[in-house]
ZATIVEX-715368 format. One record per residue (C-alpha): residue number from 1; x, y, z. Coordinates in pm, 1 decimal, padded with zeros to 6 digits. Each point is the difference from the previous one (the first is absolute). Layout:
% residues N
  pos         x         y         z
  NUM         X         Y         Z
...
END
This chain:
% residues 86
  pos         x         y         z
    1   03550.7   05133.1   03870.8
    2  -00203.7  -00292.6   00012.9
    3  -00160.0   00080.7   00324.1
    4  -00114.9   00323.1  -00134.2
    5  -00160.3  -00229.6  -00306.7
    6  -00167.8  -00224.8   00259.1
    7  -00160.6   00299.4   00207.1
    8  -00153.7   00150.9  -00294.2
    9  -00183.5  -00311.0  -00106.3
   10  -00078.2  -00091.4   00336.1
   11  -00150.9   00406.2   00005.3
   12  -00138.4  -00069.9  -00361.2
   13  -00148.7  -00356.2   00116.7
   14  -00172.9   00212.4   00292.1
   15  -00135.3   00248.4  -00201.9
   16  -00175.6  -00203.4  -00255.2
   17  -00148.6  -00202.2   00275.6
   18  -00123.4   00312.2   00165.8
   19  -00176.7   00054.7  -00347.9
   20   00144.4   00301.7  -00048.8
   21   00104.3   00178.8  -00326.7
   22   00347.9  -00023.7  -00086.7
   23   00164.4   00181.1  -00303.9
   24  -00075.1  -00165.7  -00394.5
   25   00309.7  -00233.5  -00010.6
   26   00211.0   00009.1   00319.9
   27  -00114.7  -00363.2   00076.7
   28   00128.3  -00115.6  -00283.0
   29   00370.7   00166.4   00021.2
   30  -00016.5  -00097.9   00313.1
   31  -00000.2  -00381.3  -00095.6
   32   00256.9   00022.3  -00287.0
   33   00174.6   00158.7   00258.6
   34   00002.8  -00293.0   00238.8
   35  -00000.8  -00237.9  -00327.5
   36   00344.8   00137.0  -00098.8
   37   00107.2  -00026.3   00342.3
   38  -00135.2  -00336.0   00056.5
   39   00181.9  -00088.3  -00349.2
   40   00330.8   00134.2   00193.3
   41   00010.6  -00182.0   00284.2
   42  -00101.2  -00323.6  -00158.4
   43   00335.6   00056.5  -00195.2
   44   00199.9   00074.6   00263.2
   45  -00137.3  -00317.8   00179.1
   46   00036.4  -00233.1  -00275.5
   47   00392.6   00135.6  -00020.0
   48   00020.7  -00028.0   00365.9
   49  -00111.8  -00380.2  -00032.0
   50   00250.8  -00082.2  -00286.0
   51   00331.4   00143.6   00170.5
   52  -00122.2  -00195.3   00346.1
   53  -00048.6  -00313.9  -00232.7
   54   00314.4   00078.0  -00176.9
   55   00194.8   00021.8   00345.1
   56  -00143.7  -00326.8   00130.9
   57   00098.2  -00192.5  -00280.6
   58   00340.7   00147.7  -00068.4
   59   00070.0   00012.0   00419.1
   60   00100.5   00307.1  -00043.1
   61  -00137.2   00141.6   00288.8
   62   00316.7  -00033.6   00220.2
   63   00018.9  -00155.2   00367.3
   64  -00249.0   00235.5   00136.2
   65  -00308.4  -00136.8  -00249.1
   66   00015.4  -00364.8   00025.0
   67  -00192.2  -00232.5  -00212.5
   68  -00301.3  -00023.2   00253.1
   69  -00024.7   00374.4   00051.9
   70   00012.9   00073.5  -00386.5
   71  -00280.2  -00267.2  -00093.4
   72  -00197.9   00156.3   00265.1
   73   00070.8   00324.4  -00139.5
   74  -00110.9  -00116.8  -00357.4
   75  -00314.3  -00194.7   00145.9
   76  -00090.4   00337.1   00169.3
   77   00052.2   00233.7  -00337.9
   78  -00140.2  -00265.5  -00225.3
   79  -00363.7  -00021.4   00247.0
   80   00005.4   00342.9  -00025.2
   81   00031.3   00002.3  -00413.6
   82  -00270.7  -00270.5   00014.9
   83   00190.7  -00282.5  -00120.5
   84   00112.2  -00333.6   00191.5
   85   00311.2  -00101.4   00108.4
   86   00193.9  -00174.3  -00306.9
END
């Protein structure tokens, strides 16, 4: 799904650098396109981030996620949402 999305704006990209004519309004659904998905995945992230924050603080991870390994986990998911480490 979402590699087909990225190969048709990395085709789209191409083609407008090329210069060449592209049909009245396909850049443009194009980029909603990826702004929904974009929209998704920053959701999904931002979910991801609160259950692995959630599990640290609660230690409910179990023996096989100790304390270090989850705050790592959280570090890594909360660089990746853009914030710092709380």
């Amino acid at each position: 799904m979402s590699d087909d999305l990225v190969k048709r704006l990395t085709i789209k990209a191409s083609i407008m650098e090329m210069g060449e004519q592209i049909a009245w309004g396909s850049d443009t659904s194009i980029m909603r396109e990826a702004s929904a998905r974009i929209e998704e995945l920053e959701a999904n992230l931002a979910k991801a981030v609160a259950i692995a924050k959630d599990a640290i603080e609660t230690m409910e991870c179990g023996p096989f996620f100790p304390d270090r390994e989850g705050r790592r986990l959280f570090a890594a998911l909360a660089e990746l949402k853009g914030q710092d480490d709380e």
